[in-house]
C-alpha positions as CSV (number, residue, x, y, z in Angstrom):
1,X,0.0,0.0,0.0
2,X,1.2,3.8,-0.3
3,X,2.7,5.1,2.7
4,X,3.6,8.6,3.1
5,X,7.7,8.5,4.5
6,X,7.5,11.8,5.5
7,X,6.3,14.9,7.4
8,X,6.5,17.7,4.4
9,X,4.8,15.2,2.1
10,X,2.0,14.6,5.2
11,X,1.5,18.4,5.5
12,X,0.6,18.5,1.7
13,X,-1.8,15.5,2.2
14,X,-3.4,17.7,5.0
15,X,-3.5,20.8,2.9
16,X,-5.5,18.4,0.2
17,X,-7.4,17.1,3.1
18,X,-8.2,21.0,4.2
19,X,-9.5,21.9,0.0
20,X,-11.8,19.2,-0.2
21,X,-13.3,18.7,3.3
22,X,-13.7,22.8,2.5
23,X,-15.0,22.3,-1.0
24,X,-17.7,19.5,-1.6
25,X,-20.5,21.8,-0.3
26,X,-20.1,23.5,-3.2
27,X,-21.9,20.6,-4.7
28,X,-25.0,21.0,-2.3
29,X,-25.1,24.2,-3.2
30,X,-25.1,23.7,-7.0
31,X,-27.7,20.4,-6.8
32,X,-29.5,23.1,-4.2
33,X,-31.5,24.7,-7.2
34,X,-33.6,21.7,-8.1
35,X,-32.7,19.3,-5.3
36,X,-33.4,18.9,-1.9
37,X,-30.1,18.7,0.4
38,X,-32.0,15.5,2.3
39,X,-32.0,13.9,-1.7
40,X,-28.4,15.0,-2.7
41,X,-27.4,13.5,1.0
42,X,-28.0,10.3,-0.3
43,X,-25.8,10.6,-3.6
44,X,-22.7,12.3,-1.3
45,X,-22.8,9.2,0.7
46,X,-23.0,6.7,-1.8
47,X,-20.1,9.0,-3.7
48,X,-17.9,7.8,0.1
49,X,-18.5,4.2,-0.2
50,X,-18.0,4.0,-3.8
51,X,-14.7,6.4,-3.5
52,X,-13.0,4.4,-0.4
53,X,-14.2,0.7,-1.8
54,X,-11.9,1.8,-5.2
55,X,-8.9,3.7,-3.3
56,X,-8.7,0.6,-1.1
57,X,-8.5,-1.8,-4.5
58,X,-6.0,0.8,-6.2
59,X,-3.6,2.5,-3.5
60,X,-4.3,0.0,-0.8
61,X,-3.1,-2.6,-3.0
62,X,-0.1,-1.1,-4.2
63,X,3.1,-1.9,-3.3
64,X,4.8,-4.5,-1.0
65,X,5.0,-2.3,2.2
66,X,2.1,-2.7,4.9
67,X,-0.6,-5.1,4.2
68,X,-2.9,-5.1,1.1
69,X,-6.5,-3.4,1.3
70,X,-8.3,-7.8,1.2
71,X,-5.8,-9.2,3.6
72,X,-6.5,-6.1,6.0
73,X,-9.7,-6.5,5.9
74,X,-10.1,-10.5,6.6
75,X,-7.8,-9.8,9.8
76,X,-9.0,-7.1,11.8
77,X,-10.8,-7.5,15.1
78,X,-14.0,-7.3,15.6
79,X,-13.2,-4.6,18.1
80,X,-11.2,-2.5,15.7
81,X,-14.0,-3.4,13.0
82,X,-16.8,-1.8,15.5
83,X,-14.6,1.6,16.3
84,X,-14.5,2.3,12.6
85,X,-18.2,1.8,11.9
86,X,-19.0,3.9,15.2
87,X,-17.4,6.7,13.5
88,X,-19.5,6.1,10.4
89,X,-22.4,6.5,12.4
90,X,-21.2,9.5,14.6
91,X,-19.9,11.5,11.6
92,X,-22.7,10.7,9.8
93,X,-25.8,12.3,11.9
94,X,-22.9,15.7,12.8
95,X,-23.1,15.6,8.5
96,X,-26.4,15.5,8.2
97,X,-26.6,18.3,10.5
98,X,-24.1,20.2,8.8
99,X,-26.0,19.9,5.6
100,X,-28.6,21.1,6.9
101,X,-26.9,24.0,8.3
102,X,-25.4,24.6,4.8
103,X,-29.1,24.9,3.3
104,X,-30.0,27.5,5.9
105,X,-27.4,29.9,6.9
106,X,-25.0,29.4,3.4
107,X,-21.3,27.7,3.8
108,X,-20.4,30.7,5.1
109,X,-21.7,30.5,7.9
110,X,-22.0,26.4,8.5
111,X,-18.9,25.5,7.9
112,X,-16.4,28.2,10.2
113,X,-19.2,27.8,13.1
114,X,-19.8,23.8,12.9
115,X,-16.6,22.7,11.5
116,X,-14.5,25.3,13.4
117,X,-15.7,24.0,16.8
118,X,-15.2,20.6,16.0
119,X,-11.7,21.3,15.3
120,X,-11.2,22.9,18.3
121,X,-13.3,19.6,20.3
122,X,-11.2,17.4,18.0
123,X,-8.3,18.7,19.0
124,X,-8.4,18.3,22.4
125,X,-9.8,15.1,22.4
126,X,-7.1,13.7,19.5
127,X,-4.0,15.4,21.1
128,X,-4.8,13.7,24.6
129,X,-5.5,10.3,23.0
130,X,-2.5,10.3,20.9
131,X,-0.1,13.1,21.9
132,X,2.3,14.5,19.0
133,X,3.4,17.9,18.7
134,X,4.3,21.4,20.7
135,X,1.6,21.9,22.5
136,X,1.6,25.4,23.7
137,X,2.0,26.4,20.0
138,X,-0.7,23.5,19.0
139,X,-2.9,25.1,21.2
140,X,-2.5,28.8,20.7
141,X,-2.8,27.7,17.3
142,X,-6.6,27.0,18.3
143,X,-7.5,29.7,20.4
144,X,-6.8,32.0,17.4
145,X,-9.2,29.6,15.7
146,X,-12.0,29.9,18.4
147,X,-11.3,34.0,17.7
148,X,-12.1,33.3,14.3
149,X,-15.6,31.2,15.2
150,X,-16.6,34.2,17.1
151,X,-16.2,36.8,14.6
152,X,-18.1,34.7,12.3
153,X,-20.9,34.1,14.3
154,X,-20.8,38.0,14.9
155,X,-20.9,38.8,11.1
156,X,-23.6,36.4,10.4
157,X,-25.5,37.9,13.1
158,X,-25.4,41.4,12.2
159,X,-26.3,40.0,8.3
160,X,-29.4,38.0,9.6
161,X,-30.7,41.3,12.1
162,X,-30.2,43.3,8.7
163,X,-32.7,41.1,6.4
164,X,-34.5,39.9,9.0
165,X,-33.9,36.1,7.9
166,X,-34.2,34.0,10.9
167,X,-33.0,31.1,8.8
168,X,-29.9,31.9,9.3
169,X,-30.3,31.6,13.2
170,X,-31.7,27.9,12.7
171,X,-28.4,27.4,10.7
172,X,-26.4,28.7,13.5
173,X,-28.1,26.4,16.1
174,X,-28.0,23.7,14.1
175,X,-24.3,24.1,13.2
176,X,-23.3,24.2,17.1
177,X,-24.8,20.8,17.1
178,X,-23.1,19.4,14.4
179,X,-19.8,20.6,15.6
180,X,-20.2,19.0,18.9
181,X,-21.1,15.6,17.2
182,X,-18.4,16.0,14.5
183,X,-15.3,16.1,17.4
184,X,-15.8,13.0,18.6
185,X,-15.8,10.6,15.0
186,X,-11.9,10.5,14.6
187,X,-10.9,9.4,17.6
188,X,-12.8,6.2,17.0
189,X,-11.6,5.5,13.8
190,X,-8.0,6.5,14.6
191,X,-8.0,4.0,17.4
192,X,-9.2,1.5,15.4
193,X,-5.4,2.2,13.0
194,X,-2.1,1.4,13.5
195,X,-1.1,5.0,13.0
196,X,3.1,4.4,14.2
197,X,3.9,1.1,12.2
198,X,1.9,1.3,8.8
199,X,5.0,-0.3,7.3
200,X,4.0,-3.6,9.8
201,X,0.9,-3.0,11.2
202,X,-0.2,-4.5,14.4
203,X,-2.1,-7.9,14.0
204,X,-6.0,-6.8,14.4
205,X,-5.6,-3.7,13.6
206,X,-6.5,-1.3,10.2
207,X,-4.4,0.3,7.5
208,X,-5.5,3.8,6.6
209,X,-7.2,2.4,3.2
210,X,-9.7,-0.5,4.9
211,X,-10.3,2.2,8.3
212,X,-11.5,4.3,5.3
213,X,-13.6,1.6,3.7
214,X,-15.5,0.1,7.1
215,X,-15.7,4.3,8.2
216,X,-18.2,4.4,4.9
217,X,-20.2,1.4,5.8
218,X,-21.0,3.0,8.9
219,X,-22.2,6.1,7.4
220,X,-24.0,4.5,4.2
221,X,-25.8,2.4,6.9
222,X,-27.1,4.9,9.3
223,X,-27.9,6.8,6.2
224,X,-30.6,4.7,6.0
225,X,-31.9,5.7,10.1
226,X,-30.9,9.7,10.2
227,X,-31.8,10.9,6.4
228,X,-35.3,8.6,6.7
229,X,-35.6,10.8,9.9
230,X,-34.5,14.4,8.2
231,X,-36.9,13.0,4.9
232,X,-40.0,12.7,7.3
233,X,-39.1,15.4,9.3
234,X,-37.0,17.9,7.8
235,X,-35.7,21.0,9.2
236,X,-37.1,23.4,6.7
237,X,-39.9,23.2,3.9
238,X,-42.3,20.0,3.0
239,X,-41.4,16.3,3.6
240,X,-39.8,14.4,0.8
241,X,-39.8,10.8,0.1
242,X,-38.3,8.0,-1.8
243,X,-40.0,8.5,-4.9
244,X,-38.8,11.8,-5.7
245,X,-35.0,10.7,-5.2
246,X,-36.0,8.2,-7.7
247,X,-36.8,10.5,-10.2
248,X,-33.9,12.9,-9.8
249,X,-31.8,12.8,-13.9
250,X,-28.3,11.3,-14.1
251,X,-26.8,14.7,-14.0
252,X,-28.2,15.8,-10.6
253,X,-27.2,12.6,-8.9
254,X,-24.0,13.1,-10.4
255,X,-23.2,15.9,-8.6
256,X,-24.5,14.5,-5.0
257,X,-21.6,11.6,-6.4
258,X,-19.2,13.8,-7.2
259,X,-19.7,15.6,-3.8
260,X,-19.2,12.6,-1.6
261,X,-16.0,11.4,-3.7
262,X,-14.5,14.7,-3.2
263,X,-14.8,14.5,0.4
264,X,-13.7,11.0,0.5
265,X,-10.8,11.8,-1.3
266,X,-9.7,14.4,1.5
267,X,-10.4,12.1,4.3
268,X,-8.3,9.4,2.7
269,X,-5.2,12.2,2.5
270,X,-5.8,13.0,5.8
271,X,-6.0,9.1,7.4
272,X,-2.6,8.4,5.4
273,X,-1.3,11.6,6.6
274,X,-1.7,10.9,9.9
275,X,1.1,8.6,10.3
276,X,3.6,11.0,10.1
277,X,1.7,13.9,11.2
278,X,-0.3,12.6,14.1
279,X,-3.6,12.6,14.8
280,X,-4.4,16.0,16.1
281,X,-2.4,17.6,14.2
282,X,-3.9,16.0,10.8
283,X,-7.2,16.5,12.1
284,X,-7.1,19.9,12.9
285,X,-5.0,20.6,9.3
286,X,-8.2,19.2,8.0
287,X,-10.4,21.2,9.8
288,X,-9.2,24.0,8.3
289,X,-11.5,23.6,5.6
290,X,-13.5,26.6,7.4
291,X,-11.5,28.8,6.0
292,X,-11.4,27.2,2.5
293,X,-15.6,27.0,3.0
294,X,-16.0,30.6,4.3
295,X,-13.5,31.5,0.8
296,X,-16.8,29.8,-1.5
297,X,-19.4,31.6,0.6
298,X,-18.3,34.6,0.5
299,X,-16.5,35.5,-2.8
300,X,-18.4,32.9,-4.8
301,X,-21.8,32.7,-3.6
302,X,-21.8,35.9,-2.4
303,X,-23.3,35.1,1.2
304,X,-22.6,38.3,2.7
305,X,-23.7,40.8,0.0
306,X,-24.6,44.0,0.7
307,X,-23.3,43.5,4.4
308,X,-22.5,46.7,6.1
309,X,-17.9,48.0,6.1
310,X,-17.9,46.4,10.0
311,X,-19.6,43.2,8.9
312,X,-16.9,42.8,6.4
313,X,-14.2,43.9,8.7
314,X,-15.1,40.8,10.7
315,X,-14.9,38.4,8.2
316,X,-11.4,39.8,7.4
317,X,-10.2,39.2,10.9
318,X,-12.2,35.9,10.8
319,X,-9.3,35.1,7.6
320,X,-6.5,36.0,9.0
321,X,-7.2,34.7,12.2
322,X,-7.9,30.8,10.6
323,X,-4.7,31.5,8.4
324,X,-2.4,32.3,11.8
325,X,-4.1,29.6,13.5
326,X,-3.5,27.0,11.0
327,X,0.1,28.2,10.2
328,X,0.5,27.7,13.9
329,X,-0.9,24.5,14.3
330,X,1.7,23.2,11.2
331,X,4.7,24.6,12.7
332,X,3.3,22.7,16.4
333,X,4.2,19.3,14.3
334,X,7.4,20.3,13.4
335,X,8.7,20.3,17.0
């Protein structure tokens, strides 16, 4: 299997990790003007499974180092099996929730507010399960972060008192409790790796490539419990059911594909990053997709238009604040 040697080459794969976990809502927000987000969920999810089942066949496979993506797979534990598939299932209902956040309040305002505090959980919760990395700097690097969160939430409240769209306050609400959820997936997939000997992994234990694979399971299975739910009862606007997915054209699922493989393909950097990396500080690389997110909103879908000079003063600070906190939390790996 691929194995990244070293930690430059791990920072890249977190960088990658950081432009697509940032990027595939532009999807939802394309499929957005004739499709429901609780429809499109269900193309993003089978675009995961369908993404990590062929990485783990291709890149998995290749190469004599480490063990190959089948042979992985027929000897890990039950145990390790179970802690993948749990973080399936906790990822996917703090997803779901992020999506709907996304059709509410705009990427702009989802992603630095839900994502952004599950960095900062993450974190925390990553660093003391598997410490690697300065800490003081690791840390400072994520109070700038929290700095940046606020001034979102600031800007997205002055924009919401100014057009009176109490939408955007469901988003916000809703985002919260996606970030909480959203902290607490990698750990259990992580634990379920062999993260300091991919070369020889433990017997029992997961490569990055079949973690990846049994992580999808977990969320194309709940799929089937938490969208249902958000179908029956959704968050905003009529139900939708079954039928109508059905009857979606090849084009419009396409995109709801092309979503999920995107952000597949920056979870699998990130997993095969984490090696070298370690786990916090890959994970919080990734998170940084806030800021990438907040980029789209903003200058491309034009989220905040018309906002007032101080509204858009925030969202500077908000920028620079993500990009110090970030360039903190690299350097934090390098000592």
């Amino acid at each position: 299997m691929f194995i990244v040697e070293n930690y430059e080459l791990a920072v890249v794969l977190c960088w990658m990790t950081m432009l697509c976990w940032g990027s595939w809502g532009n999807t939802q927000k394309l499929a957005a003007k004739t499709w429901r987000y609780e429809l499109f969920y269900w193309d993003y999810v089978i675009g995961i499974l369908l993404f990590s089942l062929i990485l783990g066949l291709t890149l998995g496979s290749y190469g004599e180092a480490g063990r190959r993506f089948i042979q992985d797979l027929q000897q890990v534990s039950a145990e390790n099996v179970q802690s993948a598939f749990i973080g399936g299932i906790i990822f996917n209902a703090s997803n779901i929730l992020l999506s709907a956040s996304v059709s509410l309040a705009g990427i702009s305002v989802a992603f630095p507010i839900g994502v952004g505090l599950a960095l900062v959980l993450g974190v925390f919760i990553n660093y003391f399960t598997m410490p690697k990395g300065d800490p003081v700097i690791l840390f400072s690097g994520v109070l700038l972060i929290v700095l940046a969160i606020v001034f979102n939430g600031v800007a997205s409240h002055k924009v919401s008192k100014a057009s009176g769209q109490n939408s955007r306050k469901k988003g916000i609400v809703i985002a919260i409790c996606a970030g909480i959820l959203m902290a607490f997936f990698y750990r259990f997939v992580a634990a379920a790796m062999d993260l300091e000997n991919l070369e020889s992994p433990t017997a029992g234990m997961m490569t990055p490539y079949s973690a990846l694979f049994v992580f999808a399971i977990g969320i194309f299975a709940s799929n089937f419990l938490f969208n249902t739910l958000v179908m029956k009862k959704p968050f905003t606007g009529e139900p939708v059911n079954y039928s109508q997915y059905f009857k979606g054209s090849f084009s419009t699922h396409l995109v709801g594909i092309l979503g999920g493989i995107i952000w597949a393909l920056g979870t699998a950097c990130n997993y095969i990053a984490a090696g070298k990396a370690g786990a916090a500080i890959s994970y919080a690389l990734g998170q940084g997709a806030t800021m990438v997110a907040a980029l789209w909103g903003v200058f491309i879908w034009k989220e905040f238009k018309g906002a007032s000079r101080f509204t858009r003063l925030l969202l500077t600070l908000m920028l620079i604040l993500f990009i110090s906190g970030l360039a903190l939390i690299i350097v934090s790996g390098g000592n």
